[in-house]
Structures are given as C-alpha cells and as structure tokens.
C-alpha positions in Angstrom: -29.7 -7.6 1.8 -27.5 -4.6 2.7 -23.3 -4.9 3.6 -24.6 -3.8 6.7 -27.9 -5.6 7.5 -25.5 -8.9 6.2 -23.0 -7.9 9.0 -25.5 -7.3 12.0 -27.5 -10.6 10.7 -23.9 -12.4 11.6 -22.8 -10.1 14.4 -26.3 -9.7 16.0 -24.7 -8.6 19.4 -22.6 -5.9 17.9 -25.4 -4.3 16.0 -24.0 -0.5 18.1 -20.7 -1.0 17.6 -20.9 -2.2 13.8 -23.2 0.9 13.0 -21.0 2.9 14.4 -17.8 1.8 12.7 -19.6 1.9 9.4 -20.8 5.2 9.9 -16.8 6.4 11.2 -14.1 3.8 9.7 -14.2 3.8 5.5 -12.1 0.4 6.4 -14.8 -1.1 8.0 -17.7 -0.3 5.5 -15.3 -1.7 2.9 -15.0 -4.9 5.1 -18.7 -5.2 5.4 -19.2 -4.3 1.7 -16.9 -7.1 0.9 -18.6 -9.3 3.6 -21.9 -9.1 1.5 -20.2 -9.8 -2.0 -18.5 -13.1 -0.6 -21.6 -14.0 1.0 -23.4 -13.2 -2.8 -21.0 -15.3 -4.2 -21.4 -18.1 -1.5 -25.1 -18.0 -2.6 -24.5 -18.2 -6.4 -21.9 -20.8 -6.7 -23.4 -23.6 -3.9 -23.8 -25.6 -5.9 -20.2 -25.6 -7.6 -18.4 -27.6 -4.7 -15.1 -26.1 -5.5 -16.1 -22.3 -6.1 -18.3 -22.4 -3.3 -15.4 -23.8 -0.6 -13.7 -20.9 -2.0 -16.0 -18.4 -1.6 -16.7 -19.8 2.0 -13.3 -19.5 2.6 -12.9 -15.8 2.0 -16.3 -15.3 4.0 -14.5 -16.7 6.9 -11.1 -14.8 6.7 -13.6 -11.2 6.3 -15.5 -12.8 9.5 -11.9 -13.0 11.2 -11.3 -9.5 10.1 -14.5 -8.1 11.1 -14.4 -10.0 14.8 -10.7 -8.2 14.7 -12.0 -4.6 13.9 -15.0 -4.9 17.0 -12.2 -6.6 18.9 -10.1 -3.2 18.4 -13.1 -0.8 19.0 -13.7 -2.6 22.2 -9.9 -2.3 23.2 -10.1 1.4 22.3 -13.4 1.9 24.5 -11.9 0.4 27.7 -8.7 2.1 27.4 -10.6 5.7 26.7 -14.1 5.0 27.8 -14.9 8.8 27.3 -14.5 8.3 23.3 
C-alpha cells in the first residue's frame, strides 16, 4: 500500500484535501510517508505485545498530526476561500 492510499484508507473523507497537501506541502508527504512505515511496523511486530503498543502509539501521534495538518488547510480555506 502507498503513504498515500494508507492515508486516504484512514482519512476516507479527506481524500481532496490529503491529495492536495501531498502534492503542495513536502511536510505533509513526509507525515504520510511516516504514517505508512508506523502502520508497516504495526503489521510486523503484532505479535510482539510490547513493540507493537509502541508502534501503535506512534501511529496514533502521526494520526493526531495528520488530523492537525487537514485541520489547518481547512482553517486556511475558510479564512481565504479564493486559495
């Protein structure tokens, strides 16, 4: 699975918005390229109770971050809904 198809599968009704900050923010396409390497990591170590609460952890905290980042875009949108 792609960084980005991983994002949209978790943000489904974002899928506009999360295209395109990937294709405009380098921050964001790192986010979601980190989102799909915890969520790797999440898949691998499952069965490692301690790795994987760690790993699900850090899935979270990039979930918080990406929520943040369409949070912002939206913000930006209804404060200058002609960019």
């Amino acid at each position: 699975m792609s960084d980005l198809t991983a994002v949209i599968g978790h943000f489904p009704a974002h899928e506009l918005t999360i295209r395109r900050l990937y294709a405009n923010a380098p921050d964001f396409r790192v986010l979601c390229e980190d989102y799909e390497a915890a969520r790797r990591a999440l898949e691998h170590w499952c069965s490692d109770g301690i790795k994987a609460e760690d790993f699900q952890r850090l899935l979270a905290e990039i979930e918080d971050e990406i929520s943040e980042a369409l949070q912002n875009s939206f913000n930006r949108i209804r404060r200058n809904p002609e960019t």
